[in-house]
PyMOL CGO cylinders between C-alpha atoms (Angstrom):
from pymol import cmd
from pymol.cgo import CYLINDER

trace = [
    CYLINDER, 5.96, 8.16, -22.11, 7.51, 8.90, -18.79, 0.3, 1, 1, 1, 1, 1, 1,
    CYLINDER, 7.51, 8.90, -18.79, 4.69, 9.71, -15.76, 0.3, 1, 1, 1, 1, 1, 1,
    CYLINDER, 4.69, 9.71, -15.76, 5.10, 11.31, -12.44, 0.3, 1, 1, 1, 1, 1, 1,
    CYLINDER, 5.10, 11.31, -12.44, 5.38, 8.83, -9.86, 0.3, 1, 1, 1, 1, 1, 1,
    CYLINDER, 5.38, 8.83, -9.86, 6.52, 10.85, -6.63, 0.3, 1, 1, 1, 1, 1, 1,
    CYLINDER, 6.52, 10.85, -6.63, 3.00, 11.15, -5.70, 0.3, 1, 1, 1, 1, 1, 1,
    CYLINDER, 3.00, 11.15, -5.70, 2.62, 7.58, -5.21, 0.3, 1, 1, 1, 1, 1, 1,
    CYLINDER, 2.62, 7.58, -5.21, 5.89, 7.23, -3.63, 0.3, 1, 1, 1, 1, 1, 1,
    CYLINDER, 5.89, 7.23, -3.63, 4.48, 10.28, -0.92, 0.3, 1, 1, 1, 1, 1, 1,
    CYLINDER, 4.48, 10.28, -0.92, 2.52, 8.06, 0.83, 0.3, 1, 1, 1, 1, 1, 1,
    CYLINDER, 2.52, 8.06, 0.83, 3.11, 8.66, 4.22, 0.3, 1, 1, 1, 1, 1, 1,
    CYLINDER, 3.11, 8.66, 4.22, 1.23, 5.89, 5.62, 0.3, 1, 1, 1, 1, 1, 1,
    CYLINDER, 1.23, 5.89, 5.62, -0.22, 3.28, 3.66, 0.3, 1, 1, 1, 1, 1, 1,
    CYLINDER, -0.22, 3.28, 3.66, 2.24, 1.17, 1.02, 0.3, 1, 1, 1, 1, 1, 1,
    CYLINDER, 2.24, 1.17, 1.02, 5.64, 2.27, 2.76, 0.3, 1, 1, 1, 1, 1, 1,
    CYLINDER, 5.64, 2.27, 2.76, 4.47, 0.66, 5.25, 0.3, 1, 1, 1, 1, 1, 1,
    CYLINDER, 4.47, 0.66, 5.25, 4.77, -3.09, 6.51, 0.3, 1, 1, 1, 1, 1, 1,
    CYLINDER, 4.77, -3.09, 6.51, 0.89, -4.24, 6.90, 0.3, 1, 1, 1, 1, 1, 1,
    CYLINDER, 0.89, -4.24, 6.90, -0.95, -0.88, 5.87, 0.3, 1, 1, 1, 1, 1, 1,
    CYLINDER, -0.95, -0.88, 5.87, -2.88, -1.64, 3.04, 0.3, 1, 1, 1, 1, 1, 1,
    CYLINDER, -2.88, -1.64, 3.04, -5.72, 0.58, 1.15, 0.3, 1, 1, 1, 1, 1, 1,
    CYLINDER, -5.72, 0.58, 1.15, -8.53, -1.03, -0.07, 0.3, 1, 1, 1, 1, 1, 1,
    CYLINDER, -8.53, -1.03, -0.07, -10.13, -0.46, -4.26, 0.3, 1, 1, 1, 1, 1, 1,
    CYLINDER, -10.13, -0.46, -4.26, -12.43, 2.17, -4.22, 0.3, 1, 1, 1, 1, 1, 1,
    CYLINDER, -12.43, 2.17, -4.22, -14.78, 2.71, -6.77, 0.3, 1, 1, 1, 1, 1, 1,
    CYLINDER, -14.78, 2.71, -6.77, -15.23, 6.28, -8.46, 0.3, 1, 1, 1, 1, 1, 1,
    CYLINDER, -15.23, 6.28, -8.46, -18.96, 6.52, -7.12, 0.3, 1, 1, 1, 1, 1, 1,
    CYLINDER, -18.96, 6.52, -7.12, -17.85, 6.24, -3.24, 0.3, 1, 1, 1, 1, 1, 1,
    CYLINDER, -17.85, 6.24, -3.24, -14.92, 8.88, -4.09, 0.3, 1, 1, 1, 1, 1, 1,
    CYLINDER, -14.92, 8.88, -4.09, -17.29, 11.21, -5.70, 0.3, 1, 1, 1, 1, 1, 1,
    CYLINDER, -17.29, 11.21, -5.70, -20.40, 10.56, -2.68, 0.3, 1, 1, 1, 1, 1, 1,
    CYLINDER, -20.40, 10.56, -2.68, -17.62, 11.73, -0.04, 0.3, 1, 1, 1, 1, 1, 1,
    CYLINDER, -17.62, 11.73, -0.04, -15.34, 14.33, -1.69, 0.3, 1, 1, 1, 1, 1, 1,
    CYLINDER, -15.34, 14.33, -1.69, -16.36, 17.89, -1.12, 0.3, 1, 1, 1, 1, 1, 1,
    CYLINDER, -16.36, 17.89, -1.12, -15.12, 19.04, -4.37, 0.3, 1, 1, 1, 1, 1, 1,
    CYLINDER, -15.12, 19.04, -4.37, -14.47, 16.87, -7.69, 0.3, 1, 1, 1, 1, 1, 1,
    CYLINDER, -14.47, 16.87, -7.69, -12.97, 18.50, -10.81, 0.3, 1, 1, 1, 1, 1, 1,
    CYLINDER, -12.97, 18.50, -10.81, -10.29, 18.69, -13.56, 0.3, 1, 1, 1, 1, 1, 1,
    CYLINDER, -10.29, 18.69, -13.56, -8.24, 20.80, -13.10, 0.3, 1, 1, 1, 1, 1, 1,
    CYLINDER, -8.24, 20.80, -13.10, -4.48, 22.48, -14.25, 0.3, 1, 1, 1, 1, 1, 1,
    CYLINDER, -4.48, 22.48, -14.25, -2.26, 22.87, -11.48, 0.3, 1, 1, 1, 1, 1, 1,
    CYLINDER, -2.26, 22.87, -11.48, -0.73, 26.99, -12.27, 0.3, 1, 1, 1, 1, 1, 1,
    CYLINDER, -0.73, 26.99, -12.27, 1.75, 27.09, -8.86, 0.3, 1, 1, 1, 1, 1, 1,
    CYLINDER, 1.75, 27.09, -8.86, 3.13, 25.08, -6.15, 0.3, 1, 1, 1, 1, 1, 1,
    CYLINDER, 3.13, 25.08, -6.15, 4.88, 25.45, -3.08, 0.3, 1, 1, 1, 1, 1, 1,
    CYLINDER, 4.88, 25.45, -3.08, 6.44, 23.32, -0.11, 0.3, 1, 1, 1, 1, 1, 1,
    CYLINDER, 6.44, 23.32, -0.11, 5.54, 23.08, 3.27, 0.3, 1, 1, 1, 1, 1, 1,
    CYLINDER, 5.54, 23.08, 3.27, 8.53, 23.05, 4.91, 0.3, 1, 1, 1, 1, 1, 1,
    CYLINDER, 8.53, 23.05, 4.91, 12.04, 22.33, 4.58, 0.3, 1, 1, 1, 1, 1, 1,
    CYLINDER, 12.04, 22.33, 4.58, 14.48, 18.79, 5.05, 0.3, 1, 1, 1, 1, 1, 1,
    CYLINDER, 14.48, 18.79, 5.05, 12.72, 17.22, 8.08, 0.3, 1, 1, 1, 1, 1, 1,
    CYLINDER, 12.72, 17.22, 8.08, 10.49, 19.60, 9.06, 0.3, 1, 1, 1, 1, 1, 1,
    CYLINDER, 10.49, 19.60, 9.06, 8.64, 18.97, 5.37, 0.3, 1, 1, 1, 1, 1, 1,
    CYLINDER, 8.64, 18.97, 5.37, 4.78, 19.08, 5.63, 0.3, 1, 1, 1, 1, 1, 1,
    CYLINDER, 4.78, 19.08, 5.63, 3.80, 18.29, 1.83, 0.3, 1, 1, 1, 1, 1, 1,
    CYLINDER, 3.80, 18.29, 1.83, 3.39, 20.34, -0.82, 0.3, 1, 1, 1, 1, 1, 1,
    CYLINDER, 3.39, 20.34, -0.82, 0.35, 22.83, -1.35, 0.3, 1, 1, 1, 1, 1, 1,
    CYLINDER, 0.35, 22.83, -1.35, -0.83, 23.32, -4.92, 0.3, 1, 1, 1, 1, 1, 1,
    CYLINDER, -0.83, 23.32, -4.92, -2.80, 26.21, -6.53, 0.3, 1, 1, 1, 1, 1, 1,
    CYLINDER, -2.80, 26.21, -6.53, -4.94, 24.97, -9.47, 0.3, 1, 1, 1, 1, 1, 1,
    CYLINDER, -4.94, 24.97, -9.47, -7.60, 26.82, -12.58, 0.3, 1, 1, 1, 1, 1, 1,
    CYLINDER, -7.60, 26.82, -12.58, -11.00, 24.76, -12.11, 0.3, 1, 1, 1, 1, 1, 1,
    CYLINDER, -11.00, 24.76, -12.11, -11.12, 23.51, -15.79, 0.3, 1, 1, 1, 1, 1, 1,
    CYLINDER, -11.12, 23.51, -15.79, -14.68, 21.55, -15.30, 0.3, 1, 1, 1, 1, 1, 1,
    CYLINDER, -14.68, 21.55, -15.30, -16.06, 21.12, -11.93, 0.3, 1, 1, 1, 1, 1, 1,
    CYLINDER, -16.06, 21.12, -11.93, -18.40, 18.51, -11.22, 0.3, 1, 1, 1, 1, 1, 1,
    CYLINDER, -18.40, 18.51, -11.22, -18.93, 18.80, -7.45, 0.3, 1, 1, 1, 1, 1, 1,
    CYLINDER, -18.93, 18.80, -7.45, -18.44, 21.84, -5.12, 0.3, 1, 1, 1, 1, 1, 1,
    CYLINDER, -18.44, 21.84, -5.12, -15.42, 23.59, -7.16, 0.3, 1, 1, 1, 1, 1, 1,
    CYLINDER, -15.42, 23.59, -7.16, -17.58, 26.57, -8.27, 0.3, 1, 1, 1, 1, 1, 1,
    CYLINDER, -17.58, 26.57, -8.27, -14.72, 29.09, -7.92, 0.3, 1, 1, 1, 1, 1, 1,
    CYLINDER, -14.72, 29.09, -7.92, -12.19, 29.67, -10.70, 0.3, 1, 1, 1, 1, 1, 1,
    CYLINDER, -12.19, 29.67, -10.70, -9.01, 28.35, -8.07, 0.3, 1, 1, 1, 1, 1, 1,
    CYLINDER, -9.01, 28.35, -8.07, -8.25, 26.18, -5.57, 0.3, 1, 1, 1, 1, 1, 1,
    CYLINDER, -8.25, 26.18, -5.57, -5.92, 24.64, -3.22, 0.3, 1, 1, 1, 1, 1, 1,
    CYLINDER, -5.92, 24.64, -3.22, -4.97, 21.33, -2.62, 0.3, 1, 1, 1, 1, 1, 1,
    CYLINDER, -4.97, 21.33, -2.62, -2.53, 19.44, -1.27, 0.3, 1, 1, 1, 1, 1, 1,
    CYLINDER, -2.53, 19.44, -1.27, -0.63, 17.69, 0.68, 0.3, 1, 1, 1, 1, 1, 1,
    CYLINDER, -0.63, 17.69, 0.68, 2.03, 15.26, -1.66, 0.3, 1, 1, 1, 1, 1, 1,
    CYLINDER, 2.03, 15.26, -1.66, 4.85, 16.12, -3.35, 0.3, 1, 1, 1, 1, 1, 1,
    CYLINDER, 4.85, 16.12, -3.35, 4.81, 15.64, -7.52, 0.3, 1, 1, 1, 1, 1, 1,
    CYLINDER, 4.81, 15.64, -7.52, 1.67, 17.18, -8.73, 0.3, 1, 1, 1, 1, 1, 1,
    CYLINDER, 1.67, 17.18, -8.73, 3.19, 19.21, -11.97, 0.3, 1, 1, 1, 1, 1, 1,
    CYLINDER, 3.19, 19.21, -11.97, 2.96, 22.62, -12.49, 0.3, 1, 1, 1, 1, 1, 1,
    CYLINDER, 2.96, 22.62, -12.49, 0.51, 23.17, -15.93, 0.3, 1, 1, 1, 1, 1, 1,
    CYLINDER, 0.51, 23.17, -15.93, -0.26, 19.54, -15.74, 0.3, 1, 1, 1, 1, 1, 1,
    CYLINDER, -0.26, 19.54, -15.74, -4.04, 19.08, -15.79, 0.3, 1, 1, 1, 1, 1, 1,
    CYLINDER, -4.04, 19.08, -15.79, -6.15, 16.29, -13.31, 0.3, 1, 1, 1, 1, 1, 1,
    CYLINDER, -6.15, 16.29, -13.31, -9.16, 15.31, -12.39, 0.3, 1, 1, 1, 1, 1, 1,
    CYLINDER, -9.16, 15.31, -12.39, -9.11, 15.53, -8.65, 0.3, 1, 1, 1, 1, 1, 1,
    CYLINDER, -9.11, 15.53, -8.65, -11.31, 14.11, -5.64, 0.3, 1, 1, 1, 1, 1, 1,
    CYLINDER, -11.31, 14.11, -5.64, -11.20, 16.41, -2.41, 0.3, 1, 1, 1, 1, 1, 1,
    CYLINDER, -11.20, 16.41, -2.41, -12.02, 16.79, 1.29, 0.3, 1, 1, 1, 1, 1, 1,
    CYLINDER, -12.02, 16.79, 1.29, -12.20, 19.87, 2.92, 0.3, 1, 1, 1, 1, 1, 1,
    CYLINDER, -12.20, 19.87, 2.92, -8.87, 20.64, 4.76, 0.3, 1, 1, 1, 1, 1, 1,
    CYLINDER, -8.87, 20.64, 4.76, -10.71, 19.50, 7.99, 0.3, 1, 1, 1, 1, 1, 1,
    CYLINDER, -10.71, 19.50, 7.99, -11.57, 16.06, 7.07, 0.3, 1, 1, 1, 1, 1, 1,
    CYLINDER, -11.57, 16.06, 7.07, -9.66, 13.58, 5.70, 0.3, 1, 1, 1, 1, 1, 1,
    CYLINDER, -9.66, 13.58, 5.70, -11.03, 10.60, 3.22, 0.3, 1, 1, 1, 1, 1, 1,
    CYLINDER, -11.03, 10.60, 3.22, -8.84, 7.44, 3.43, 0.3, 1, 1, 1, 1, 1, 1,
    CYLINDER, -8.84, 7.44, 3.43, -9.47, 4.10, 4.40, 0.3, 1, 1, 1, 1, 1, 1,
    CYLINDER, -9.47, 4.10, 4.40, -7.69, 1.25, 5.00, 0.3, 1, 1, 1, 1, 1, 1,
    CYLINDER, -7.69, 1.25, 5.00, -7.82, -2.26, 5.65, 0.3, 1, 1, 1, 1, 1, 1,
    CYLINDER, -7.82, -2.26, 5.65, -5.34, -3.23, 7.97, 0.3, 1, 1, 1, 1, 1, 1,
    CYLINDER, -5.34, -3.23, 7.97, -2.90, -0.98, 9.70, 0.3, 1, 1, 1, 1, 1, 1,
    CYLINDER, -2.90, -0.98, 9.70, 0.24, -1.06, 12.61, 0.3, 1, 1, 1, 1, 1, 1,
    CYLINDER, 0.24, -1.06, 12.61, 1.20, 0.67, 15.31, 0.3, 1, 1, 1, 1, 1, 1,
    CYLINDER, 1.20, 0.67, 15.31, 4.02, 2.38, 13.35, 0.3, 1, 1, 1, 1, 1, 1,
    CYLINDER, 4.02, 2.38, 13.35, 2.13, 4.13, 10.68, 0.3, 1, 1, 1, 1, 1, 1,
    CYLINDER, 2.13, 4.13, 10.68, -0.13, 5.24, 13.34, 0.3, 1, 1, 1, 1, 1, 1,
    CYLINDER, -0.13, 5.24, 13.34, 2.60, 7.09, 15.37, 0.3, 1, 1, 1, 1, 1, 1,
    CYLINDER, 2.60, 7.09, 15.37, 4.11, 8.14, 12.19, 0.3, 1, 1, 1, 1, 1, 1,
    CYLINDER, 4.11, 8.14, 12.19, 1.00, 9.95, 11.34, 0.3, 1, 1, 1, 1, 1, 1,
    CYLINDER, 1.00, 9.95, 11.34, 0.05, 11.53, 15.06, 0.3, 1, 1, 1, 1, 1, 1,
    CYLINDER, 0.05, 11.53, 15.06, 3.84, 13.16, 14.74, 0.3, 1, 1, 1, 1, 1, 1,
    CYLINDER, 3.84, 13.16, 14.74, 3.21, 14.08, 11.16, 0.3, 1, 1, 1, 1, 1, 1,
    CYLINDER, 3.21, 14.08, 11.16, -0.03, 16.01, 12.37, 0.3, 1, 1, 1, 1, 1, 1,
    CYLINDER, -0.03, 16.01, 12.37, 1.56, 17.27, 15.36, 0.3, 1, 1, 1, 1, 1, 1,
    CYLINDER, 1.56, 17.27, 15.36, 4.28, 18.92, 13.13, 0.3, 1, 1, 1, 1, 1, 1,
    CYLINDER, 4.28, 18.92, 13.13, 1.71, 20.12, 10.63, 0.3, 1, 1, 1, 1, 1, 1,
    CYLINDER, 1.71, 20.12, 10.63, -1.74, 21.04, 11.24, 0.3, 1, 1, 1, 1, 1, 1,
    CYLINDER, -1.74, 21.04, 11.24, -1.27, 24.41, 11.09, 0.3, 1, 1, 1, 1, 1, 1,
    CYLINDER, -1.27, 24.41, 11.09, 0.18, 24.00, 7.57, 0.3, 1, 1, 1, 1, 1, 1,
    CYLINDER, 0.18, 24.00, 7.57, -1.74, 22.19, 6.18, 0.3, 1, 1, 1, 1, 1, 1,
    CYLINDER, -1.74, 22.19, 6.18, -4.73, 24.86, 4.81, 0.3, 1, 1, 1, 1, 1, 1,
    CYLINDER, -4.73, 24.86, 4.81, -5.32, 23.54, 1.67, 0.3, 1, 1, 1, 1, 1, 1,
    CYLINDER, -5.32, 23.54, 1.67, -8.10, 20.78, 0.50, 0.3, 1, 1, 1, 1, 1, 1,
    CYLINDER, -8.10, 20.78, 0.50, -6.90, 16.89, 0.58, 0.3, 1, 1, 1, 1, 1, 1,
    CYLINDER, -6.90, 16.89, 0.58, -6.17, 14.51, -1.81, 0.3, 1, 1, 1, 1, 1, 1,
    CYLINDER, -6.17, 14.51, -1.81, -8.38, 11.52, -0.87, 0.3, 1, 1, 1, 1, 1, 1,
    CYLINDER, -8.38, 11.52, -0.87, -7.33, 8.06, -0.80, 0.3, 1, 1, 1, 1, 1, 1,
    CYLINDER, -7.33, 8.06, -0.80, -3.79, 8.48, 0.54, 0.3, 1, 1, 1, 1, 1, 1,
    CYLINDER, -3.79, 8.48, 0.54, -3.03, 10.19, -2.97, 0.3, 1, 1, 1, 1, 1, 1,
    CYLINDER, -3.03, 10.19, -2.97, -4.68, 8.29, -5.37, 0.3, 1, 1, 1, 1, 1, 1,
    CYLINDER, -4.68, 8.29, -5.37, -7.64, 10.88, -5.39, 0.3, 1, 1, 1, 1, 1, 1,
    CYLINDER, -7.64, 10.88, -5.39, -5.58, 12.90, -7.97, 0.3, 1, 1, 1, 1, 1, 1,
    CYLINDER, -5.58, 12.90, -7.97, -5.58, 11.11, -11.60, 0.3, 1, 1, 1, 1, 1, 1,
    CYLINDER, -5.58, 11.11, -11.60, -3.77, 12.84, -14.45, 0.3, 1, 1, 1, 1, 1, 1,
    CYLINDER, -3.77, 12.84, -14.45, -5.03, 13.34, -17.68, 0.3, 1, 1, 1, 1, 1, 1,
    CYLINDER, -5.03, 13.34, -17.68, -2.35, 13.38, -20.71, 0.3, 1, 1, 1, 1, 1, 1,
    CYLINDER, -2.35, 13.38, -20.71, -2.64, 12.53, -24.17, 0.3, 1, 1, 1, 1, 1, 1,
    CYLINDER, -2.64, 12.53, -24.17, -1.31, 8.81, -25.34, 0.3, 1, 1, 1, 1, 1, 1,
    CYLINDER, -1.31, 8.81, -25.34, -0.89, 6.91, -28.03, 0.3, 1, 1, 1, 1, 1, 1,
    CYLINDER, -0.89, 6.91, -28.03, -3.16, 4.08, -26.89, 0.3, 1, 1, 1, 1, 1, 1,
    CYLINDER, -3.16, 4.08, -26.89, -5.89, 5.99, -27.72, 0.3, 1, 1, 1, 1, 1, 1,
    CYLINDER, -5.89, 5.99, -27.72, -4.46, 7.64, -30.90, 0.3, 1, 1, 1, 1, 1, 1,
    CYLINDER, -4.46, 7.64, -30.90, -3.45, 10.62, -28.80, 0.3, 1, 1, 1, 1, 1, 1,
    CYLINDER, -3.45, 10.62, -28.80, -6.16, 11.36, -27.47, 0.3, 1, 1, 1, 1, 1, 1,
    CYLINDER, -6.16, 11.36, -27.47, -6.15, 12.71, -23.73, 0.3, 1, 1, 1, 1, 1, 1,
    CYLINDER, -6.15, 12.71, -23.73, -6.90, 9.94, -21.34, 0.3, 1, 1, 1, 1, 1, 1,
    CYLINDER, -6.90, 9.94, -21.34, -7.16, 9.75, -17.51, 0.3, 1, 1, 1, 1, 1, 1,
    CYLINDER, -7.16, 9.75, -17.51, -4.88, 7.70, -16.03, 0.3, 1, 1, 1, 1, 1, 1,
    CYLINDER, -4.88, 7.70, -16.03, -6.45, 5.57, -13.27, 0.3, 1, 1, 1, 1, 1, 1,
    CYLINDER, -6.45, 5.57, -13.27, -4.36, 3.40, -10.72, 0.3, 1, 1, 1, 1, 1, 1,
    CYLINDER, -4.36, 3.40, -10.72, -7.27, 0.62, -10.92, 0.3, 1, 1, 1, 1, 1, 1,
    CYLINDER, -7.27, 0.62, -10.92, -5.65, -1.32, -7.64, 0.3, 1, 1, 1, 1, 1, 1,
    CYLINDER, -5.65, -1.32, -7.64, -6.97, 1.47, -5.66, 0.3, 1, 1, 1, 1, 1, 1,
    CYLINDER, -6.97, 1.47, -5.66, -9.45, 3.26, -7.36, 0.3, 1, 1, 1, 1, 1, 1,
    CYLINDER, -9.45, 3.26, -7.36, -12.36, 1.75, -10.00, 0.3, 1, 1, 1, 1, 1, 1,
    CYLINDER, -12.36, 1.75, -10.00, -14.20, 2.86, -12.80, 0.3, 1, 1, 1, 1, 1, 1,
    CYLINDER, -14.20, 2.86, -12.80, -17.11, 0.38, -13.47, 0.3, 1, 1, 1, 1, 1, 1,
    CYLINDER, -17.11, 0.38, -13.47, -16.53, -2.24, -16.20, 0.3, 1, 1, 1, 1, 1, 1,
    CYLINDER, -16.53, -2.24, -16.20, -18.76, -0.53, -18.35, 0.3, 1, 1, 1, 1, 1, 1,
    CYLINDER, -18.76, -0.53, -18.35, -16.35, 2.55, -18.93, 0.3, 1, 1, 1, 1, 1, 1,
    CYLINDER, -16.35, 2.55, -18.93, -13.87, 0.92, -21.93, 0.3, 1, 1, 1, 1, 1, 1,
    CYLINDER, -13.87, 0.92, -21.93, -10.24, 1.02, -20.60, 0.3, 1, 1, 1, 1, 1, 1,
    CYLINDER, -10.24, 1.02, -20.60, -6.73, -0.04, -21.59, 0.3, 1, 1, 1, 1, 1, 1,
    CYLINDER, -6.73, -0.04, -21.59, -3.92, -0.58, -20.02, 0.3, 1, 1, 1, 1, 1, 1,
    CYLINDER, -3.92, -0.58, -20.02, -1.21, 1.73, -19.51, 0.3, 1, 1, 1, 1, 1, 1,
    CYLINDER, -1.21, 1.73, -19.51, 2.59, 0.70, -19.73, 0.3, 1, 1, 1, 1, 1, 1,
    CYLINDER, 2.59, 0.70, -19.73, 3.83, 3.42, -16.98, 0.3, 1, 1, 1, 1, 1, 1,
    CYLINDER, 3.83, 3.42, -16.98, 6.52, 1.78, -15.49, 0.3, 1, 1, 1, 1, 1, 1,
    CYLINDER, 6.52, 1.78, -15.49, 7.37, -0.87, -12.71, 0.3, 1, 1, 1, 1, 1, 1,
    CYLINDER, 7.37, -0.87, -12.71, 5.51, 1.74, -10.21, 0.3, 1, 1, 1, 1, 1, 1,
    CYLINDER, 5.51, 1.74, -10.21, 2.98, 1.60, -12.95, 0.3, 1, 1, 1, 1, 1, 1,
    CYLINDER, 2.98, 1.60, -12.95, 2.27, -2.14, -13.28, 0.3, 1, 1, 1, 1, 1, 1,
    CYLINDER, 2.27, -2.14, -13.28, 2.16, -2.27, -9.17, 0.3, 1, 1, 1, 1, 1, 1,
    CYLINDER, 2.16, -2.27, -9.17, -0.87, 0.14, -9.02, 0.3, 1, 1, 1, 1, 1, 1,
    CYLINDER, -0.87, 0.14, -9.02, -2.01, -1.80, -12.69, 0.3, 1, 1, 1, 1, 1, 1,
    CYLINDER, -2.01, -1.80, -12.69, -2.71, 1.74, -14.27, 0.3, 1, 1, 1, 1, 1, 1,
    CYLINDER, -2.71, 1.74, -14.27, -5.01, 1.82, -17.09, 0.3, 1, 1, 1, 1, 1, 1,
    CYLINDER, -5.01, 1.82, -17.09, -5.76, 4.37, -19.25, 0.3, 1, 1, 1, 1, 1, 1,
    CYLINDER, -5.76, 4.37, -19.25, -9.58, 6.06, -19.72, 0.3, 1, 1, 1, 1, 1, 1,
    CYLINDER, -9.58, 6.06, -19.72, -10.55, 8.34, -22.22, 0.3, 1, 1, 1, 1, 1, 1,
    CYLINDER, -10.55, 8.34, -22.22, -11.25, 11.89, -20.92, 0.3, 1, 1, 1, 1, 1, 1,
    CYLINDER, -11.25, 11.89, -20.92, -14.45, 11.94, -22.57, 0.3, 1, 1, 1, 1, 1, 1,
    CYLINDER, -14.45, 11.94, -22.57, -15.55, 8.41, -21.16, 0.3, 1, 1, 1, 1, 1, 1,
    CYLINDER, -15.55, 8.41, -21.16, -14.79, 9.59, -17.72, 0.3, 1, 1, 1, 1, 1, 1,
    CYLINDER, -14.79, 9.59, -17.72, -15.97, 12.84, -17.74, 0.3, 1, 1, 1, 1, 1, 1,
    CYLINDER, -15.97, 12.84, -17.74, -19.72, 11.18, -19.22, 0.3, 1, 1, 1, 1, 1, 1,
    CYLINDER, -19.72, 11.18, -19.22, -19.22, 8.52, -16.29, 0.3, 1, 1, 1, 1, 1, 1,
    CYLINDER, -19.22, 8.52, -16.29, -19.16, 11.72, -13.68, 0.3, 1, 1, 1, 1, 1, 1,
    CYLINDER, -19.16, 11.72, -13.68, -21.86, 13.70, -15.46, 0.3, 1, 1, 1, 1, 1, 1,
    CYLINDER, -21.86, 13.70, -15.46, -24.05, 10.90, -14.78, 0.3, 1, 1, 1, 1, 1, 1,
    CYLINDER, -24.05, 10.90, -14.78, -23.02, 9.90, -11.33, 0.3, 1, 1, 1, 1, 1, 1,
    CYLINDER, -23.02, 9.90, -11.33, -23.58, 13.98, -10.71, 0.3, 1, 1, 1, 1, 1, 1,
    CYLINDER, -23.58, 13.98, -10.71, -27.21, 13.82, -12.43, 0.3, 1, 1, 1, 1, 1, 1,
    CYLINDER, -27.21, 13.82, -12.43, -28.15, 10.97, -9.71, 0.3, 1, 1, 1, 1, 1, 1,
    CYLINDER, -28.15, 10.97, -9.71, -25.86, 11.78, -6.26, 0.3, 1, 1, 1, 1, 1, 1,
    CYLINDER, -25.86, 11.78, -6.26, -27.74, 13.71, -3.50, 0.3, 1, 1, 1, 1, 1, 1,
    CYLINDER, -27.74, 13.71, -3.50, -26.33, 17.24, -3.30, 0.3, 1, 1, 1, 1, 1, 1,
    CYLINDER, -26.33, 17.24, -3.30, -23.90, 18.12, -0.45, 0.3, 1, 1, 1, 1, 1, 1,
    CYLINDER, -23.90, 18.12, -0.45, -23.23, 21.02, 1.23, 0.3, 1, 1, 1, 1, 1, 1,
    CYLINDER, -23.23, 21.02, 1.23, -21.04, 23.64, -0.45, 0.3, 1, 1, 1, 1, 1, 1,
    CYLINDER, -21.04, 23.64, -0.45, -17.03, 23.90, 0.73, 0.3, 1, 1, 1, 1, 1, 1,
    CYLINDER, -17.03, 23.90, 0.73, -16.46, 26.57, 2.99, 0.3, 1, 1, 1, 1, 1, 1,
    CYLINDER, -16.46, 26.57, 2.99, -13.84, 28.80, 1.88, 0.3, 1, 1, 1, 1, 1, 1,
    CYLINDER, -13.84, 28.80, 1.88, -10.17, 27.30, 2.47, 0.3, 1, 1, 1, 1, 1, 1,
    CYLINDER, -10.17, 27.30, 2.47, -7.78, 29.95, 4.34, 0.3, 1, 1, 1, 1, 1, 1,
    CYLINDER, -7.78, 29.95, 4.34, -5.36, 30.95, 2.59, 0.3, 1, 1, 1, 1, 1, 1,
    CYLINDER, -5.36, 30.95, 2.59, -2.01, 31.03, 4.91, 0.3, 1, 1, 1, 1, 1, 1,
    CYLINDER, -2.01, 31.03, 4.91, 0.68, 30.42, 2.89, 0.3, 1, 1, 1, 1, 1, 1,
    CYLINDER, 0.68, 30.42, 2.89, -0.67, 32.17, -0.30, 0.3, 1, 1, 1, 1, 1, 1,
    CYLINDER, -0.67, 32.17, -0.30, 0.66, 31.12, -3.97, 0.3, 1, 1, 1, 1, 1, 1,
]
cmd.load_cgo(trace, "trace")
């Protein structure tokens, strides 16, 4: 089974490059800071921009099952490129005015590559973010490690599900084996954020994202 990798590869600062490096996250932190977490299916798309002057994508999605602040039937979120149109995730998000990604090292070049790429795009980019440069977005498709059942597929070099939560691993490619993707069952994940839900102090509610560059 072939699986979207252009997400990963939109990284704009962290793998591509030289000593960038994100740090594993586990699912509790991701949920604690996101403003909204949900599956979702993505029903429309569009891009920010054209040849150089590209600013992401923006992506209009049906809140299948929200867990956390996505208690509207749409909404928008963005920025990288490869998110597929009817595909279905489960998504962690920050409000389009913060941003959720640490690292643990960083140079001088991604930070100038990101102070031009916000220059050229603030006032583009409207929609909630992706947190953890991308890897906030895990997509759920059926697979035959599981007898076709639908399963999350989690990049577990960047982003953790506690050992307790059975998982297998997922033959998606070289790209695949660099992030060590394993699959999760739908079910098993959605039980893990039901209970992480039950226990997490509540947050504020997401303020409405303006909707520039409508769908």
């Amino acid at each position: 089974m072939k699986f979207t990798f252009r997400i990963l590869a939109a990284l704009l600062f962290s793998l591509s490059v030289g000593a960038t490096t994100l740090p594993k996250i586990s699912v509790a932190e991701l949920f604690n800071e996101a403003d909204m977490v949900a599956i979702v299916q993505v029903v429309d798309g569009q891009v920010l921009g054209e040849l150089e002057e590209s600013c992401g994508a923006k992506y209009k999605a049906r809140v299948i099952r929200g867990f956390k602040g996505a208690d509207t039937e749409y909404i928008y979120f963005g920025h990288f490129h490869g998110y597929e149109i009817g595909g279905r995730y489960l998504l962690f998000l920050t409000e389009p005015s913060r941003d959720y990604r640490p690292l643990m090292s960083t140079n001088s070049r991604s930070v100038e590559a990101e102070r031009e790429f916000m220059e050229k795009c603030s006032n583009l980019l409207t929609a909630n973010k992706v947190m953890h440069s991308g890897n906030g977005a895990l997509k759920i498709m059926w697979t035959g490690e599981y007898k076709y059942k639908d399963a999350v597929a989690v990049p577990n070099r960047y982003v953790a599900f506690p050992e307790s939560v059975p998982r297998k691993p997922a033959d998606l490619g070289e790209r695949g084996e660099f992030s060590e993707y394993v699959w999760i069952l739908e079910t098993s994940a959605t039980e893990y954020l039901e209970s992480i839900a039950k226990t997490s102090a509540p947050n504020k509610a997401p303020q409405p994202t303006p909707d520039l560059h409508p769908l």
